[in-house]
C-alpha positions as CSV (number, residue, x, y, z in Angstrom):
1,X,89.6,-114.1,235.2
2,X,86.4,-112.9,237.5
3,X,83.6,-111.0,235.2
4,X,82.8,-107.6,236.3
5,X,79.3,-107.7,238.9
6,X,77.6,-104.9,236.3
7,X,79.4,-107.1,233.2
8,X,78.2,-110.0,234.7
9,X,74.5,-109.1,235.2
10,X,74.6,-106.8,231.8
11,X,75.3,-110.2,230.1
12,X,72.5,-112.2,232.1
13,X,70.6,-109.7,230.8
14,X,71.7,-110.0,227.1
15,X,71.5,-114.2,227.6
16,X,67.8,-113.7,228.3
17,X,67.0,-111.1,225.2
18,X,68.5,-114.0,223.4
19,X,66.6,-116.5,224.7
20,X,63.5,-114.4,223.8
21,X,64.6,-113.9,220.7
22,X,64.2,-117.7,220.2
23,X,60.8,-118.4,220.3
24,X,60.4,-114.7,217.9
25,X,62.9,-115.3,215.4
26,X,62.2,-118.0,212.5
27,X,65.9,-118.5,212.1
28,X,66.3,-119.8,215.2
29,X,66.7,-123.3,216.2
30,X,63.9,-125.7,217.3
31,X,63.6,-128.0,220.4
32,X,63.4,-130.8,218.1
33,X,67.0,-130.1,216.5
34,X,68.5,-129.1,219.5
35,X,67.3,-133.3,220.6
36,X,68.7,-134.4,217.1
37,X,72.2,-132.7,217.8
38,X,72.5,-133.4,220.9
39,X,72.5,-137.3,221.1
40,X,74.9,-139.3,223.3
41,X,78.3,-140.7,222.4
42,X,79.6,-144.0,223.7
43,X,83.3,-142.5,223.4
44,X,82.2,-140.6,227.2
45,X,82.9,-143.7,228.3
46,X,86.5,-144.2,226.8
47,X,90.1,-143.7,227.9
48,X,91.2,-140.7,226.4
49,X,94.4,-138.9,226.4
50,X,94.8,-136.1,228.3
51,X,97.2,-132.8,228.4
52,X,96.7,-129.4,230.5
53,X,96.9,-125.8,229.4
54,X,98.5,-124.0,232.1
55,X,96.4,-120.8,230.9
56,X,93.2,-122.6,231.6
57,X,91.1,-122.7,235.1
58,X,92.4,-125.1,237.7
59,X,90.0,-128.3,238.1
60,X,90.6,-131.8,240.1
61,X,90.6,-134.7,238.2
62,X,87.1,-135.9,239.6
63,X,86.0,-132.4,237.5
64,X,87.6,-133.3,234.6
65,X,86.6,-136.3,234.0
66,X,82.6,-135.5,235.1
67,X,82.9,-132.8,232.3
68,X,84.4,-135.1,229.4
69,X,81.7,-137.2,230.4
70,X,79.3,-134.0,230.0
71,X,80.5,-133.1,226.7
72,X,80.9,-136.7,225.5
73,X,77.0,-137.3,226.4
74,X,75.7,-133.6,225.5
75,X,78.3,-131.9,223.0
76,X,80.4,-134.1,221.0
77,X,77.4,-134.3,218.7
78,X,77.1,-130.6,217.7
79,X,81.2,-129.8,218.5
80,X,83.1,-132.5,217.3
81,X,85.0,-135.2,219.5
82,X,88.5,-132.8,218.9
83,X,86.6,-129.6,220.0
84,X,87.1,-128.5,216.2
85,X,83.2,-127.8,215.6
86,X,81.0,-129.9,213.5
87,X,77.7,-128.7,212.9
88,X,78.2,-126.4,216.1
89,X,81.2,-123.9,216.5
90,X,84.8,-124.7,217.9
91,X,85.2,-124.7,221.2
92,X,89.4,-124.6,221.5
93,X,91.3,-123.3,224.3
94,X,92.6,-120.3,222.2
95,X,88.4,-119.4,221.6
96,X,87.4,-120.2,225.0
97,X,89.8,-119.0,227.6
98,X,89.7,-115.4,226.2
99,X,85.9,-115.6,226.9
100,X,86.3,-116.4,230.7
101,X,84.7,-118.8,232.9
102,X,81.7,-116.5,234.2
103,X,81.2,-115.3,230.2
104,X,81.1,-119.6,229.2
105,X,78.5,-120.2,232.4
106,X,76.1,-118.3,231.0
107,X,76.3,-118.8,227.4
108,X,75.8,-122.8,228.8
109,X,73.1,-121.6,231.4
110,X,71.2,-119.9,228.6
111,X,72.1,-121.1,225.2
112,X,72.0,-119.2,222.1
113,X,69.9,-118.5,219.0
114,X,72.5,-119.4,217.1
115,X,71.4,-123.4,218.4
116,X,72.9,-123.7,221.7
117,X,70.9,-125.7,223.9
118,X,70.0,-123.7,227.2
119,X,71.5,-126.7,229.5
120,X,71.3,-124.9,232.8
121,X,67.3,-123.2,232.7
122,X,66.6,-126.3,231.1
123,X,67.1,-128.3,234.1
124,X,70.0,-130.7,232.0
125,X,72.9,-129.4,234.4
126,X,73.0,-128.2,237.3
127,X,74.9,-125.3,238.5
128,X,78.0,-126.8,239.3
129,X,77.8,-128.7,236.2
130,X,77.4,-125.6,234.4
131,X,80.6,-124.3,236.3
132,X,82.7,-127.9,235.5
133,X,81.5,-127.5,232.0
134,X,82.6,-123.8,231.8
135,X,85.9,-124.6,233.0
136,X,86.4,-128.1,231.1
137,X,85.9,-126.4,227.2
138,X,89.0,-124.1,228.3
139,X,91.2,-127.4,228.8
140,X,92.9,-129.0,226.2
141,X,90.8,-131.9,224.3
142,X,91.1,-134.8,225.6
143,X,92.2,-137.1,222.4
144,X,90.2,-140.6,221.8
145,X,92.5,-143.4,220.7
146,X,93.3,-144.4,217.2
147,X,91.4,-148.0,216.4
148,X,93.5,-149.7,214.2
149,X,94.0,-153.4,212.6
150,X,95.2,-154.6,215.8
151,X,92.5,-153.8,217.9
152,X,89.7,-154.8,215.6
153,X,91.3,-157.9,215.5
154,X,91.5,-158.2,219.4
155,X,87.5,-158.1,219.2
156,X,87.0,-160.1,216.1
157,X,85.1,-163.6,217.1
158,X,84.0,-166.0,214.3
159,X,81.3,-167.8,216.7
160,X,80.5,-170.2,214.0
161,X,82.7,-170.9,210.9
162,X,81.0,-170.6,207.0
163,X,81.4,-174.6,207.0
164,X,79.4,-175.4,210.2
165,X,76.6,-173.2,209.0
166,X,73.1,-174.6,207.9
167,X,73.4,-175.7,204.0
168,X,69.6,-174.6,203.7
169,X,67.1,-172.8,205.8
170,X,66.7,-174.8,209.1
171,X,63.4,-173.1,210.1
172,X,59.7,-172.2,209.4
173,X,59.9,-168.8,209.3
174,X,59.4,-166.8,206.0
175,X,62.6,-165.0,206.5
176,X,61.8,-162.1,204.2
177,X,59.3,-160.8,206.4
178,X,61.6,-160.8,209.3
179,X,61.5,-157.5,211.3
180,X,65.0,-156.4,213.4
181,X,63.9,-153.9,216.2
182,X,66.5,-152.3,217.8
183,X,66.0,-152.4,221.6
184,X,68.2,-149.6,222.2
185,X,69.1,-149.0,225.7
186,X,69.3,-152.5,226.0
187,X,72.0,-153.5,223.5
188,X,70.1,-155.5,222.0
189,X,67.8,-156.5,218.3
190,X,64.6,-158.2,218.5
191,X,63.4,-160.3,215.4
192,X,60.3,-160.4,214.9
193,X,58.0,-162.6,212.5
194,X,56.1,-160.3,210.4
195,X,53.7,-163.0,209.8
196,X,52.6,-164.0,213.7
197,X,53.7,-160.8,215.2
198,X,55.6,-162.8,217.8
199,X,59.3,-162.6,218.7
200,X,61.6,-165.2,217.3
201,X,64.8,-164.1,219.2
202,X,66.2,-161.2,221.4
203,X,70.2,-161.2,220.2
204,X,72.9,-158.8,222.1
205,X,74.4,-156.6,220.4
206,X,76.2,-153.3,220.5
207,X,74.8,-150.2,222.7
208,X,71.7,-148.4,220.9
209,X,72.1,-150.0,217.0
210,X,72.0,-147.3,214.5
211,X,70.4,-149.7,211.3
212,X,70.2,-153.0,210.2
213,X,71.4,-154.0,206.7
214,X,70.9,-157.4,204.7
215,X,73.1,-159.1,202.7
216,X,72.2,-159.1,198.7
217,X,70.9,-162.8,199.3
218,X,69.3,-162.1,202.2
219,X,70.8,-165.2,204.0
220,X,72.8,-162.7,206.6
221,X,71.4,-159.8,208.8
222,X,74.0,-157.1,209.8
223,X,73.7,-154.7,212.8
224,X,75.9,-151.8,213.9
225,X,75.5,-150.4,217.4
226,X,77.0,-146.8,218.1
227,X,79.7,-148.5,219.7
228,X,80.7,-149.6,216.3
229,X,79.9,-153.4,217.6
230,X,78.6,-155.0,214.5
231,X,76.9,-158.4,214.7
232,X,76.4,-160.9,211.6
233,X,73.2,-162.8,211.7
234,X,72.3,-166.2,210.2
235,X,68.4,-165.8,209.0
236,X,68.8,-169.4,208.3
237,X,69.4,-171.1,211.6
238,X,66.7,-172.9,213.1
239,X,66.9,-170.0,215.4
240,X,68.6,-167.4,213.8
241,X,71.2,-166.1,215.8
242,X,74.9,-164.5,215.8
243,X,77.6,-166.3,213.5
244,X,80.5,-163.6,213.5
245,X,81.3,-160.3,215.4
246,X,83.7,-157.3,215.7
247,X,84.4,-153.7,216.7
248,X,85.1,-151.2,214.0
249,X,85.9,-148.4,216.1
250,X,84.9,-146.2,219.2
251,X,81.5,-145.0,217.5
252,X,79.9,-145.8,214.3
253,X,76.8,-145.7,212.6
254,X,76.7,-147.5,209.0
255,X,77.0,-150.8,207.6
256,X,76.3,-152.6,204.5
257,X,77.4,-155.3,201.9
258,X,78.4,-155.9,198.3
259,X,75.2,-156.1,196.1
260,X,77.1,-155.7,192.7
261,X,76.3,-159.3,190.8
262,X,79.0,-161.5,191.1
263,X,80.0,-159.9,194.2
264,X,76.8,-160.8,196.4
265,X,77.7,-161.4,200.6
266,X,81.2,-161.2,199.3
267,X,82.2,-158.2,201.2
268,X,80.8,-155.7,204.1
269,X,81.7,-152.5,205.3
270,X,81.1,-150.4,208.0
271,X,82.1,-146.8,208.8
272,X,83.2,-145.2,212.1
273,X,82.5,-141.6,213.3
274,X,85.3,-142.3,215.7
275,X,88.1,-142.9,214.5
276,X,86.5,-141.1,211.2
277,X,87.7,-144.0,208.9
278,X,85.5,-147.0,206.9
279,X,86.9,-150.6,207.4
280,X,86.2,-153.4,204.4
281,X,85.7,-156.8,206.1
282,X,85.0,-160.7,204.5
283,X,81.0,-160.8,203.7
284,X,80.7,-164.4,205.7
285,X,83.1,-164.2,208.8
286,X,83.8,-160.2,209.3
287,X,87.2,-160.7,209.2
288,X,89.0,-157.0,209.2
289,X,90.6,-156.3,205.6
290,X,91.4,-152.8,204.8
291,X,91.1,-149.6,206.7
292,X,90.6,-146.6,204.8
293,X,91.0,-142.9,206.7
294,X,88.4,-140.2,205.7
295,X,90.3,-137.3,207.4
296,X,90.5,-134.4,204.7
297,X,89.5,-130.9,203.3
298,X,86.0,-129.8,203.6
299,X,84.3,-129.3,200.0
300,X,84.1,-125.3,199.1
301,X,86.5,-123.6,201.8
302,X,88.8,-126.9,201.5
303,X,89.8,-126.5,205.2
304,X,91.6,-129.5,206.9
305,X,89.3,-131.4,209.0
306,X,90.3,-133.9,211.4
307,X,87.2,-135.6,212.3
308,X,85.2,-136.7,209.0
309,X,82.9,-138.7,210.3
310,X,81.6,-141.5,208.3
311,X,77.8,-141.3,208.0
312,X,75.3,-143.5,205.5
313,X,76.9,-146.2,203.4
314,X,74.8,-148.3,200.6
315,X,75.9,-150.9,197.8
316,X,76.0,-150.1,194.2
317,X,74.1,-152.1,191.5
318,X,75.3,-150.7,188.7
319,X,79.0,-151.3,189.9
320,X,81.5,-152.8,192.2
321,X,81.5,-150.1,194.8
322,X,80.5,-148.9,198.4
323,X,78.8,-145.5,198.3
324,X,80.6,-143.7,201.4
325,X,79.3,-140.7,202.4
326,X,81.1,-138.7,204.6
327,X,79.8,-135.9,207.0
328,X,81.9,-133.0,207.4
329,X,83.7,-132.9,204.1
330,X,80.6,-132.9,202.0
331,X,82.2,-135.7,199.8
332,X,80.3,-138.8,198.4
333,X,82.9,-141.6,197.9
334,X,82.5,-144.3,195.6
335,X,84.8,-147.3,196.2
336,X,85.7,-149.9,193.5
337,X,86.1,-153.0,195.7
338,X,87.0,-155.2,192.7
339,X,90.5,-154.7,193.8
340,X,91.3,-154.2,197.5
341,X,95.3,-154.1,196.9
342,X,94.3,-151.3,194.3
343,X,91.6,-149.7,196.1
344,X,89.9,-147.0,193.5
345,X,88.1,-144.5,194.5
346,X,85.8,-141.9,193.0
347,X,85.6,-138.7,195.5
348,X,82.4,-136.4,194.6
349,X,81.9,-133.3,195.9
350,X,78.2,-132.0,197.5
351,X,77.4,-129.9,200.4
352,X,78.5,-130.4,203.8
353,X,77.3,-132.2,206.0
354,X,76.4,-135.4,204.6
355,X,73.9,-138.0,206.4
356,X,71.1,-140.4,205.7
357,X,69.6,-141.1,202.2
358,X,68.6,-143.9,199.8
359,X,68.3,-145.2,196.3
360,X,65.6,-143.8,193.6
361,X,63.1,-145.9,192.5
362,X,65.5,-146.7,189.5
363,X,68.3,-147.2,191.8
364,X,70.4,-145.9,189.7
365,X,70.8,-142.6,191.5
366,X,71.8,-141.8,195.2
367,X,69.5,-139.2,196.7
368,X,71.6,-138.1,200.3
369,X,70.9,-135.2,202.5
370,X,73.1,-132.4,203.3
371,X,71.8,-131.5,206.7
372,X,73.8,-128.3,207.7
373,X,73.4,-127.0,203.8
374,X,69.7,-127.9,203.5
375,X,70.5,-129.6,200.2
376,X,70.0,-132.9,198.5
377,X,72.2,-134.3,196.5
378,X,71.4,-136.8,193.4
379,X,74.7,-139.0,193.0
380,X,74.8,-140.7,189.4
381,X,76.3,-144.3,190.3
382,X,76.3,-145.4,186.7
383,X,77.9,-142.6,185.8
384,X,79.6,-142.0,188.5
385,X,78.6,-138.1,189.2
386,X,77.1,-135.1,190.6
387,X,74.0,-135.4,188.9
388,X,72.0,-132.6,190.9
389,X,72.4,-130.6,193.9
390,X,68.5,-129.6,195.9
391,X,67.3,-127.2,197.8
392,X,65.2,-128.0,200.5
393,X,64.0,-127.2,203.6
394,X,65.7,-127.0,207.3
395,X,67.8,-130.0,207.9
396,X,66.5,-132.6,206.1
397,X,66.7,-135.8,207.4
398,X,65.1,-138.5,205.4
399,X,65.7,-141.7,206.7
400,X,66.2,-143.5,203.2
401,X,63.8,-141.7,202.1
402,X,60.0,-142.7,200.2
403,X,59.6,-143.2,196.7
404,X,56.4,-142.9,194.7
405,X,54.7,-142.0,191.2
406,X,53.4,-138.7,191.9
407,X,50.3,-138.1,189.3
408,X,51.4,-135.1,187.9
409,X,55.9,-134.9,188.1
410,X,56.1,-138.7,187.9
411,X,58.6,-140.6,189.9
412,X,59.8,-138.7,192.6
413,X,61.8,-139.2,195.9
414,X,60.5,-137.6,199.6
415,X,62.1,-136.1,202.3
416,X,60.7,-134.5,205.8
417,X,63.2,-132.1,207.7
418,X,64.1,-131.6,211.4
419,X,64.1,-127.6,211.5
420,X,60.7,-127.2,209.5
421,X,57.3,-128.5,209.0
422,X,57.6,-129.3,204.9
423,X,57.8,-132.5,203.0
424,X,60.0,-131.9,199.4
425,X,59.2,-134.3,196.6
426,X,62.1,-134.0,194.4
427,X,61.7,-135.4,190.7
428,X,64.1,-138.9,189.6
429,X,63.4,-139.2,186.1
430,X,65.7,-137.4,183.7
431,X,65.1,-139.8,180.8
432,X,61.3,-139.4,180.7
433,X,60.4,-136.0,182.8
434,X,63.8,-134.0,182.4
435,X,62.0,-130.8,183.6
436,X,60.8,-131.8,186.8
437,X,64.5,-134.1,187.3
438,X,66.7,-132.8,190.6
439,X,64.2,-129.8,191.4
440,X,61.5,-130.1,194.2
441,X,58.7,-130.2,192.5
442,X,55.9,-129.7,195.5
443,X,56.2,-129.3,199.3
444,X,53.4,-130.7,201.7
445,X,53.1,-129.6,204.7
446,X,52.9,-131.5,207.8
447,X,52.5,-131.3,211.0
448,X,55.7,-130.0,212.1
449,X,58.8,-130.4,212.5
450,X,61.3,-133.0,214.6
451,X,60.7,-135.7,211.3
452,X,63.4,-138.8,211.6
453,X,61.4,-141.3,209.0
454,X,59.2,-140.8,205.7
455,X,57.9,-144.3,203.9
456,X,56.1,-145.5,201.1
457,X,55.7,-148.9,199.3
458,X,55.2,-149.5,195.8
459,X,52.2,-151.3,196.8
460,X,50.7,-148.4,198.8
461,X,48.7,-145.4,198.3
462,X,50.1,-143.4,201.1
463,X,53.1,-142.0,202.5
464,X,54.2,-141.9,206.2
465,X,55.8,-139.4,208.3
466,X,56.8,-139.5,211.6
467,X,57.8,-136.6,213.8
468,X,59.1,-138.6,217.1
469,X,61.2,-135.1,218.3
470,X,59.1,-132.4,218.3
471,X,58.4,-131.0,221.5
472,X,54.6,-131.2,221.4
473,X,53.4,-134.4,222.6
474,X,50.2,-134.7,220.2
475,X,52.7,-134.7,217.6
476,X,55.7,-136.9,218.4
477,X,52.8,-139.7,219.7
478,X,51.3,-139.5,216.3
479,X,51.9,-139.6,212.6
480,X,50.7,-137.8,209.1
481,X,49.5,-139.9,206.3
482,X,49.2,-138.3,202.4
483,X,47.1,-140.3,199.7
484,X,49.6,-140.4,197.3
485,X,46.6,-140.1,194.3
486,X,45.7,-136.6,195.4
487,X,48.1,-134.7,198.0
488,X,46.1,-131.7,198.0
489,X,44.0,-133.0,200.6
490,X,47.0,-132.8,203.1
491,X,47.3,-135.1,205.4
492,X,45.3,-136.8,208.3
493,X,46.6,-137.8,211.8
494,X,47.0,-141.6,213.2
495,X,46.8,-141.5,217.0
496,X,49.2,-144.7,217.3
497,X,50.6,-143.5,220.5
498,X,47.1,-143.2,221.9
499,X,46.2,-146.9,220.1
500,X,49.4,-148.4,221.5
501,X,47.5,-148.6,224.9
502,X,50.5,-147.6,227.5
503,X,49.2,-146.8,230.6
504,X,52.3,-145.0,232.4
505,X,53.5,-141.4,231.6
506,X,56.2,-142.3,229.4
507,X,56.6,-140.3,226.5
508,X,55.1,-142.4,223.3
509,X,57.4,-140.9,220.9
510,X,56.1,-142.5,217.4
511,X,59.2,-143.2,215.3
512,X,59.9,-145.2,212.1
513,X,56.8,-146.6,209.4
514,X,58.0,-149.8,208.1
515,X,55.7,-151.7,205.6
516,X,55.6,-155.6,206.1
517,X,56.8,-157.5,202.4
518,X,53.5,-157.4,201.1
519,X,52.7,-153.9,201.8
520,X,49.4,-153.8,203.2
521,X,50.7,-153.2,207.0
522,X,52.7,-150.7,208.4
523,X,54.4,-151.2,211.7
524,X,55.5,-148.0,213.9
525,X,57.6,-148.2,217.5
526,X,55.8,-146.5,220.4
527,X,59.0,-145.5,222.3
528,X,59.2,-144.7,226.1
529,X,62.3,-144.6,228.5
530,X,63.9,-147.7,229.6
531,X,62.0,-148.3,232.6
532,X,58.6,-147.3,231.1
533,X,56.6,-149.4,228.7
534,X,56.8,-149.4,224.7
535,X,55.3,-151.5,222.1
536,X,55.1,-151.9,218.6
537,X,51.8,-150.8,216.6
538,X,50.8,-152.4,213.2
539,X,48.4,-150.5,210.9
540,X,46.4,-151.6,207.9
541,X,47.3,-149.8,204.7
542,X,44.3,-149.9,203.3
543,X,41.4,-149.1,205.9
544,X,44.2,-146.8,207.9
545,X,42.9,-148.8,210.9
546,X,44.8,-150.2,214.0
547,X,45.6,-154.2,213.2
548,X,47.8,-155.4,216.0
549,X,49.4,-153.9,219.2
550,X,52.6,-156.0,220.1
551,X,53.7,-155.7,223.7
552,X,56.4,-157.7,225.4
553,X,58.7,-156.4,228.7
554,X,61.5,-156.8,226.5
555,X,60.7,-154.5,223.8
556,X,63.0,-151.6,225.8
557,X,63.1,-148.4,223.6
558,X,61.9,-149.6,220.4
559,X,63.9,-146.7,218.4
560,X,64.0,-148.2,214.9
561,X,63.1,-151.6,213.1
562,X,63.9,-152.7,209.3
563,X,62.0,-155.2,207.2
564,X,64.2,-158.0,206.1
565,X,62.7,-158.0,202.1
566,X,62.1,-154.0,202.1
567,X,65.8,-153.7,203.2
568,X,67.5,-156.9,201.2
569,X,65.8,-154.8,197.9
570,X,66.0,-151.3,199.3
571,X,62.5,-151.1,198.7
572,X,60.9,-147.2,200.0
């Protein structure tokens, strides 16, 4: 169906107002959300089932498959791998074709207030990519396959078996101050002594690992790479290095292990954003045990959804349970592993869409953020419960978050937010400060927003935060430090992309404070492209003064790094 010429330039006309309206309107969306959302999928790269609507726009198959790959790598993350919406709006044949190809080419030229990224002025797609693009969202979705017990098993490898591995540590490393970088464009994790600042080991893993997790004795190191590749890693080895491996799925993002006593390294689990399901495995050889679908009705508006996708996962200490937290539905799951032939499960209902979080200071309560609601939840896991439901500001995203002993509210838990400059303090203490508990009881502000990571240490006097995807470069190549004994002094600014010392024009992006196991360091990755130079920069707690620069041409796109004690402990 051919637009009208006066429609046609009427509705450039209107894209552009839009696009003005942007930079104008405070309820628009930011640069640095539209980088969040828009993150790559390794499912672009997958065989996919694939019908034809007859009512749709004719396109070869060399179109069609450049524009799954488009959507896979641009728009799955906002839209949902079905086309059923996610955090962005459906885009289904019986929407799409009504609109017309010419309408769909410029809403992709020139995106939307609403949050859709302006692809084509942006210089993303070109305009024929813009027309395959138009034309491939009026197709039928393509459908991933299923990834069942059968195909994990296919990848499952047990590279050394439980009995051939060391009976004691077999090297001179003090393990608990391991660090595992990710090296993400690489596939790969670097481990790094925390003591000597030099690299132990480069391991392969899966593509662009989301988090690494330790096992309660802190013997075994677990990755997950979005490809839902997970590795197991023996700390104790003389060099430590992969003992078991599998594939959980298409994509993934989370994994973690039993931590309930009597249950320690007994059991892991991971959980897959494609196909949206969470997969139990054996703690010491991965072996695949149960698969459990998350596919269900969203919390409020209970409307079927058929993409839940599985998004932070940690292990209880107060029982024998996973805490599962699952995106789209807005439910926190709490699964009773005691019994895997009797699977129970507590299902408790939030805010969609769930994401990253951590453990209070007690650890007794879950603190997870809603991203799409701006809302915190506070999960009771001894009591198994809603225990409060937050305000805060615009998409918060708190890594695990940062606890601290604020002077005044006492123990409180920190989160920065993509879509806004503030930092919410939220109070953890309903036993001793009831009137400050599940409320936000201060807001800093920082410098801006695009935040991924906030940290503190229960050694330190400060708190970190890091805004690695905001658009301004003096930002994303530096990050805001509070003194934690009086916040009204705001923060000041560490220039640790400037004190990395690159000398090419990649971009710096600052991402993740990690303190070392004592506490008195803090180590940040200086992140570039893959073919430009990045490096790791350590900082002393106390003076606030660079320590150590750590440079190496295999440190590819630093994007993350975990401390082996700090994670073992979930200590933030």
């Amino acid at each position: 169906m051919k637009m009208p010429k006066l429609a046609y330039l009427s509705a450039i006309v209107l894209a552009s107002l839009a696009l003005n309206a942007i930079a104008q309107d405070k309820k628009g969306v930011s640069q640095s959300e539209m980088n969040y959302q828009a993150g790559a999928s390794p499912l672009a790269n997958e065989v996919m089932y694939q019908s034809t609507n007859p009512k749709a726009p004719q396109m070869s198959q060399a179109e069609f498959e450049m524009g799954r790959k488009i959507y896979f790598e641009r728009c799955a993350g906002c839209h949902g791998v079905l086309r059923k919406g996610a955090t962005g709006k459906p885009l289904t044949p019986d929407l799409t074709i009504g609109k017309g190809t010419d309408y769909l080419k410029i809403f992709i030229e020139y995106g939307s207030p609403a949050g859709m990224p302006n692809w084509g002025t942006s210089g993303e797609l070109s305009k024929a990519e813009v027309d395959i693009m138009a034309r491939y969202i009026q197709q039928d979705a393509p459908t991933p396959p299923e990834f069942g017990m059968a195909d994990m098993k296919k990848t499952w490898k047990v590279l050394i078996a439980p009995d051939k591995r060391p009976t004691k540590k077999m090297n001179n490393y003090d393990i608990t101050n391991i660090f595992s970088t990710t090296l993400r464009d690489a596939g790969q994790v670097a481990l790094i002594d925390g003591d000597s600042k030099k690299i132990i080991s480069i391991l392969n893993t899966g593509y662009a690992v989301h988090i690494s997790r330790l096992s309660a004795s802190g013997r075994y190191l677990f990755v997950i790479g979005r490809d839902a590749k997970i590795n197991m890693v023996d700390l104790w080895m003389e060099k430590p290095d992969t003992v078991a491996e599998i594939r959980v799925g298409l994509e993934a993002r989370s994994v973690e292990t039993s931590k309930y006593k009597g249950y320690e390294d007994k059991l892991a689990v991971a959980g897959a954003y494609w196909p949206p399901q969470y997969t139990i495995m054996n703690g010491d050889t991965l072996e695949p045990l149960k698969i459990v679908s998350t596919r269900g009705n969203v919390v409020g508006t209970q409307e079927y959804h058929p993409e839940p996708r599985v998004a932070s996962i940690v292990g209880s200490h107060y029982k024998p349970e996973f805490v599962i937290n699952v995106k789209e539905t807005g439910k926190t799951l709490l699964v009773d592993y005691s019994n895997l032939q009797a699977l129970k499960t507590t299902e408790i209902e939030s805010a969609p869409f769930l994401h990253d979080g951590g453990l209070d200071s007690s650890k007794r309560y879950f603190m997870v953020a809603a991203n799409n609601s701006n809302k915190v939840a506070s999960i009771d896991l001894k009591e198994g419960k809603l225990a409060g439901l937050i305000d805060v500001g615009k998409i918060p995203h708190p890594g695990r978050g940062a606890n601290f002993m604020h002077p005044k509210f006492g123990p409180v838990w920190a989160t920065a937010h993509l879509g806004d400059e503030t930092i919410s303090l939220i109070g953890t203490d309903p036993q001793k400060n009831a009137k400050y508990a599940w409320k936000v009881v201060q807001t800093l502000a920082g410098p801006g927003g695009g935040a991924l990571f906030i940290k503190s240490h229960p050694k330190s006097n400060h708190l970190y935060s890091d805004t690695p995807l905001n658009p301004d470069p003096k930002l994303s190549q530096s990050v805001a430090v509070f003194d934690i004994r009086d916040l009204s002094k705001g923060y000041v600014s560490l220039p640790i992309g400037e004190w990395a010392g690159i000398k090419d024009d990649g971009a710096k992006r600052v991402v993740q404070p990690e303190f070392n196991k004592a506490g008195d360091e803090v180590w940040f990755a200086v992140w570039s492209a893959k073919n430009k130079e990045s490096a790791l920069v350590v900082v002393d707690d106390k003076t606030l003064k660079l320590k150590a620069v750590i440079k190496d041409p295999r440190l590819i796109t630093p994007t993350g790094h975990f401390n082996v004690n700090n994670t073992q402990h979930d200590v933030y």
